[in-house]
C-alpha positions in Angstrom: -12.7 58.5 24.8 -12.7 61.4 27.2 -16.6 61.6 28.8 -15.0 64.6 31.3 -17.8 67.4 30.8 -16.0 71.0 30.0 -16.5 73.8 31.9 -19.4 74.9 29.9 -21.3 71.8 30.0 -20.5 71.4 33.9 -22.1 74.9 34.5 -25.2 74.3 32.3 -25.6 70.9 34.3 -25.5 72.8 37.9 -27.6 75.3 36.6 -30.4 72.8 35.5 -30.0 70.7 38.8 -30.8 74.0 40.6 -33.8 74.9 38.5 -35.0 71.6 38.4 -34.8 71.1 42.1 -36.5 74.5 43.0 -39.1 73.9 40.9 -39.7 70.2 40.0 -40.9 69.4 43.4 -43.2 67.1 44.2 -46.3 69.1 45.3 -45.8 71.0 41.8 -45.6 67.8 39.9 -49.0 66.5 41.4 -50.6 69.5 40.9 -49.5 69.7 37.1 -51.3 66.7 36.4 -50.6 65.5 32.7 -49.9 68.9 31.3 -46.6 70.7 30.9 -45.0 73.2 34.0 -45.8 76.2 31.7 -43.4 78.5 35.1 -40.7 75.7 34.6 -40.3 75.2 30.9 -40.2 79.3 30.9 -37.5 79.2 34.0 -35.5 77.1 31.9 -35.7 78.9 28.5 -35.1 82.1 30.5 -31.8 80.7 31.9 -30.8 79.9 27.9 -30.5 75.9 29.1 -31.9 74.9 25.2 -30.2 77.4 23.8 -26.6 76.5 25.8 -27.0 72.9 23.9 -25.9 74.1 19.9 -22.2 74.8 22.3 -22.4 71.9 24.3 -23.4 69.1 21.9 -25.9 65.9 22.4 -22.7 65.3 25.7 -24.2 68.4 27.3 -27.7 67.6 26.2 -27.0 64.4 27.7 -26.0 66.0 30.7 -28.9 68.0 31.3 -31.1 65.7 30.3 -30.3 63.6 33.5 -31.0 66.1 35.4 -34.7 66.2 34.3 -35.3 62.6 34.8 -33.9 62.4 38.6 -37.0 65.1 39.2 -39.6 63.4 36.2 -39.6 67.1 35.1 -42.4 67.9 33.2 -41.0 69.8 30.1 -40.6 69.1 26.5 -37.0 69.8 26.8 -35.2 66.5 25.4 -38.0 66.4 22.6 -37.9 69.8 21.2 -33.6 70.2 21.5 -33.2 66.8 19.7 -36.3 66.8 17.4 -35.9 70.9 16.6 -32.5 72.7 17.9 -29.8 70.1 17.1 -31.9 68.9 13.8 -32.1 72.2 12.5 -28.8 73.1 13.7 -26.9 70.4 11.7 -29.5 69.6 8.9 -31.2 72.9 7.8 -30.6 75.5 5.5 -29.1 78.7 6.3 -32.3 80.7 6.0 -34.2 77.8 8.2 -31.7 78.0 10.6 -32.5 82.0 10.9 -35.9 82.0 11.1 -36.2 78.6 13.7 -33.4 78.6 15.8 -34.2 81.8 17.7 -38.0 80.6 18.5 -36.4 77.2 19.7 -34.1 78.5 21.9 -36.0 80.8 23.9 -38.9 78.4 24.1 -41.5 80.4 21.4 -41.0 77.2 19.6 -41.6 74.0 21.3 -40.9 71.0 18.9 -41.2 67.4 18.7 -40.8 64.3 16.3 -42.9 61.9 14.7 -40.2 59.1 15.3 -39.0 56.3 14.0 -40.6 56.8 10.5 -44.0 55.3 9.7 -44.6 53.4 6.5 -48.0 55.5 6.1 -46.5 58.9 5.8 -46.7 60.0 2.4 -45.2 63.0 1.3 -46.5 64.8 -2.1 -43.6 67.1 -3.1 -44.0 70.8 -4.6 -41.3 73.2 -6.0 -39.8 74.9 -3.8 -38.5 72.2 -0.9 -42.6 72.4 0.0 -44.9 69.3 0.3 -48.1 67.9 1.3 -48.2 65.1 3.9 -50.8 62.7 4.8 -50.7 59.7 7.1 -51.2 59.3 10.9 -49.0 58.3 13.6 -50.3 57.0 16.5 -48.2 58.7 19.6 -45.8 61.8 19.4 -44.6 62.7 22.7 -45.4 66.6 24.0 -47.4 66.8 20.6 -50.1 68.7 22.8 -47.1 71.8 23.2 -45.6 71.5 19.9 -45.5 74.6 17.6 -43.6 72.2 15.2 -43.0 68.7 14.4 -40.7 66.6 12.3 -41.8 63.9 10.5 -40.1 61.8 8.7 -42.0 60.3 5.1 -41.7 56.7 4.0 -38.7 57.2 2.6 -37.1 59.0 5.3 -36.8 62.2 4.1 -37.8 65.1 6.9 -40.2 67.6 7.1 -41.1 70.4 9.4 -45.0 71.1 9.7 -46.6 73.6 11.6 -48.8 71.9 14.3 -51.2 74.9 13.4 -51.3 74.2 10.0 -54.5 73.1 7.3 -54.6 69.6 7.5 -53.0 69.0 10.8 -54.9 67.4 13.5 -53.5 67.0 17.0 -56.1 63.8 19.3 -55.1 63.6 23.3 -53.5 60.4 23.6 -52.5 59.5 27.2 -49.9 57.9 27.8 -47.6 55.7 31.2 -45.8 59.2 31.9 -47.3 62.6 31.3 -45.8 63.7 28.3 -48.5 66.1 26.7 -49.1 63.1 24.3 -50.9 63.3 20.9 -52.0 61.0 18.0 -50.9 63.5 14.6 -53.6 63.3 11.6 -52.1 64.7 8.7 -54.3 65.5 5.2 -52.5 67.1 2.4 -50.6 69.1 5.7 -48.1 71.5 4.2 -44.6 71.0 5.4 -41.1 72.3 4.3 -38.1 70.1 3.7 -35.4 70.0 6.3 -32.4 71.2 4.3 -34.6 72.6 1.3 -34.4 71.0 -2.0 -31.8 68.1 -1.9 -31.8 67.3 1.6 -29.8 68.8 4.1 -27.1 71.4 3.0 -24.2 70.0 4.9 -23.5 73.9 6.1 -23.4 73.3 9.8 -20.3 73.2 11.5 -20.9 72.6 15.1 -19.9 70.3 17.5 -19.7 66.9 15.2 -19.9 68.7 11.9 -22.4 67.3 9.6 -21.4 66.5 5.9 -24.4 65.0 4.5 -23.0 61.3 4.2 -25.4 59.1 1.7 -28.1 61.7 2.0 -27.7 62.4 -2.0 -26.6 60.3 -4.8 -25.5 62.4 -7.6 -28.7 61.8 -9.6 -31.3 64.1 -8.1 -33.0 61.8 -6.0 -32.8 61.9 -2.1 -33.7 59.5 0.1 -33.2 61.5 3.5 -31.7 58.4 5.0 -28.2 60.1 6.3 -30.0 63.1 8.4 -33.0 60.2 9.1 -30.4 58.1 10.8 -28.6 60.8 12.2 -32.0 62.5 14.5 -32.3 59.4 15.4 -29.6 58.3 17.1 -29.6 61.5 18.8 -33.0 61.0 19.9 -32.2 57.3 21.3 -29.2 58.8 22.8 -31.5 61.7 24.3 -34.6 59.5 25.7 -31.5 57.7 27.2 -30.1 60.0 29.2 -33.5 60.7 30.4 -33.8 57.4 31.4 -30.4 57.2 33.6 -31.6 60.2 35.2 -34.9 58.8 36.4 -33.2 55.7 37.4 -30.5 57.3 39.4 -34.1 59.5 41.0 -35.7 56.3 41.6 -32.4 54.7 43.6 -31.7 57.8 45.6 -35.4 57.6 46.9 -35.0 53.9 47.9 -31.4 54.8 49.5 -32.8 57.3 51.5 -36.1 54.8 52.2 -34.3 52.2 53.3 -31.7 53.6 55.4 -34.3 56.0 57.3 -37.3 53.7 57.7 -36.3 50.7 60.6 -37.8 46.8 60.9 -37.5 45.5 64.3 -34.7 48.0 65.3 -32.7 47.7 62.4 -32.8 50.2 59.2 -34.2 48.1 56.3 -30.8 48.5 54.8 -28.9 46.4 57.0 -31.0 43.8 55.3 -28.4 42.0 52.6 -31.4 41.3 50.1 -32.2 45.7 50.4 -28.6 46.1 49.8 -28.0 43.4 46.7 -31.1 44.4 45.1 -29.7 48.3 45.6 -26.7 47.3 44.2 -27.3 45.9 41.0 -29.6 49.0 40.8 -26.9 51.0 40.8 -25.2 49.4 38.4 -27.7 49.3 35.7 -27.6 52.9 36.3 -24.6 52.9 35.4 -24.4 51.0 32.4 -27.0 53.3 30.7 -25.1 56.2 31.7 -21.9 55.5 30.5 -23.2 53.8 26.9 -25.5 57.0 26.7 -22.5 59.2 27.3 -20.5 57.3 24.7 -23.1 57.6 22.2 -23.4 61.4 22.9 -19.8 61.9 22.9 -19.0 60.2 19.9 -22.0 62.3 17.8 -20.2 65.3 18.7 -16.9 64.2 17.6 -18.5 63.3 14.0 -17.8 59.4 14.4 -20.7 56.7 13.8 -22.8 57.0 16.8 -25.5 55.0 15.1 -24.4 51.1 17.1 -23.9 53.0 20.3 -27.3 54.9 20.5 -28.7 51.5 19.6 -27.0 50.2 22.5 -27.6 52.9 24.7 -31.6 52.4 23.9 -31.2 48.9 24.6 -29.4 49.4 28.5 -32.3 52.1 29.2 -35.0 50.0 28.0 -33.7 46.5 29.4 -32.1 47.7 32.6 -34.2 51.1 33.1 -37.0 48.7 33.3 -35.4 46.9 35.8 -34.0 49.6 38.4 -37.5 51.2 38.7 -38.9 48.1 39.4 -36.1 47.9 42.1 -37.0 51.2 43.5 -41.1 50.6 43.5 -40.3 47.1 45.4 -37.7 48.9 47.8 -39.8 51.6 49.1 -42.4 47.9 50.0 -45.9 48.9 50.5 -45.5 52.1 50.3 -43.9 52.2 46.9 -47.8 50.8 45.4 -49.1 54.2 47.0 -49.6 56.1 43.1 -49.1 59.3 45.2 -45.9 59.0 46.2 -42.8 60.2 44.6 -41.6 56.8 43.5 -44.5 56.1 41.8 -43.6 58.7 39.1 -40.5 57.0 38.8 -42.1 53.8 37.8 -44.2 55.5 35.4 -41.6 57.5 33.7 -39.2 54.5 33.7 -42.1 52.6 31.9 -42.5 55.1 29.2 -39.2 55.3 28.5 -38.7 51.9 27.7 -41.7 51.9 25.5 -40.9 54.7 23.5 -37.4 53.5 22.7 -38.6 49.9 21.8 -38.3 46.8 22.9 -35.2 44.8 24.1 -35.7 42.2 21.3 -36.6 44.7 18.5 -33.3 46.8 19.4 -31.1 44.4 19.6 -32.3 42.8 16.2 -31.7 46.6 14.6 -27.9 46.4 16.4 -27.6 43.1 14.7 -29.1 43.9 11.5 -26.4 47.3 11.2 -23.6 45.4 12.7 -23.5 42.9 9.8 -24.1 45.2 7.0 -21.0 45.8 4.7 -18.1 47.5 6.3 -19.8 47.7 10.0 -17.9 44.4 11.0 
């Protein structure tokens, strides 16, 4: 394993730190609110940041994607890349890739998934790789901005719909962090099949090459469970690396607390309970940021990624909750003030580990794969 960014992913990453820094101040986020930075996500799409990702794979995604979290950023940018770009990238058809990819990339097209798969989704299917959907799900992140969504049906097979659409109905839902949330009504909404008829073509031949793997069985019938599983992991991996960046924001805020603000003549860091509790901090930080970078890196060299996103989820759900906690409790009184910077932290930090699950229900999912056939 080699996590060592290239030169094109290092470049996209200083890039993004730079327009993330200029414009994901603080003063900007408060005035935001629970809406989208409508300047920022157009700064970013300008600079060709979503677009850079289809050459530096979910390990550049990654990459930026940390760089958003240090600053809770609010953009759709790890929902529509994972959820739209990379899904329609590796899983669509040729002709959906022609038609999507250029909307996605310079941000005409915002999208976002209905993930994990609910039960209720039902999918009526028509000629033509069309269908008609109906179900609900609850909470779909940046839902409010999404041109598009993916939704998987109950049996895991995916489908864009148009967020405009008949039959599509979009409820506020707010949520810890402000991510533009929305509960999705669907009625007989017309969607297309992600990869046509069949399933996904198996055409794409980016970065960790896509070959359709027990998406078809010979017979006619797909089950959608290979390009399902696949989104997936890339979204765990994604919502990960989100979460090591707001982690690492959350410590640097209680570094520079601690070491600037003094207690009887001493910086609060010279404390040895400031500096153990900083420590492990650090190093749950850095236990979601190496997993996550596995997970990414081994997407994009086509291995089974599928464990380690699970695992990556599980570090940034267990431990994310954790160093926020750490940061909020370093910064003392101050850190209970829900207008300062830290606060935002705690909030994102929170929403993180919600959306990716449970500890428990993750690491039953690890176990569950893990002893399959041929996984041990």
């Amino acid at each position: 394993m080699d996590f060592t960014p290239t030169e094109e992913q290092t470049a996209a990453q200083g890039l993004a730190a730079r327009i993330f820094g200029d414009l994901a101040t603080h003063e900007r986020l408060a005035a935001a609110g629970t809406g989208t930075d409508a300047e920022l996500w157009k700064a970013l799409c300008a600079a060709g940041l979503p677009g850079a990702v289809e050459e530096t794979g979910l390990l550049g995604l990654v990459l930026l994607l940390e760089e958003q979290g240090r600053t809770t950023a609010q953009v759709p940018f790890a929902a529509s890349c994972v959820y739209g770009l990379l899904a329609v990238a590796r899983h669509g058809t040729d002709e959906q890739r022609a038609r999507l990819l250029p909307g996605l990339r310079a941000g005409g097209h915002v999208a976002t998934g209905a993930f994990p798969a609910h039960a209720g989704v039902r999918a009526e299917e028509r000629p033509g790789a069309a269908g008609r959907l109906t179900g609900v799900v609850p909470v779909v992140p940046w839902l409010r901005d999404a041109t598009h969504v993916l939704v998987p049906d109950a049996r895991r097979a995916l489908w864009l719909v148009r967020t405009d659409g008949p039959g599509v109905r979009r409820d506020p839902v707010e949520t810890t962090a402000p991510w533009a949330a929305g509960r999705l009504g669907l009625d007989g909404a017309p969607g297309e099949r992600l990869g046509g008829e069949g399933g996904p073509s198996g055409a794409y031949d980016g970065p960790g090459a896509y070959d359709g793997p027990g998406a078809y069985d010979g017979s006619g019938a797909y089950d959608g469970s290979g390009a399902y599983a696949d989104v997936l992991a890339a979204a765990r991996t994604a919502f990960a690396a989100l979460q090591a960046g707001v982690c690492a924001g959350s410590l640097a805020r209680a570094v520079d607390h601690t070491t600037t603000r003094e207690q009887f003549g001493r910086p609060l860091s010279a404390n040895q309970g400031v500096l153990l509790r900083a420590a492990d901090a650090h190093m749950d930080t850095e236990a979601i940021r190496v997993t996550t970078y596995e997970a990414a890196w081994r997407r994009d060299e086509g291995l089974d990624a599928a464990p380690h996103a699970l695992t990556a989820a599980w570090w940034a759900c267990e431990a994310g909750t954790r160093v926020v906690h750490a940061g909020q409790h370093l910064h003392g009184g101050v850190g209970a003030d829900v207008e300062h910077p830290v606060h935002r932290h705690f909030l994102w930090g929170r929403q993180l580990a919600a959306y990716l699950g449970s500890g428990a229900q993750l690491l039953e999912e690890l176990g569950e794969l893990l002893t399959k056939e041929g996984q041990v």
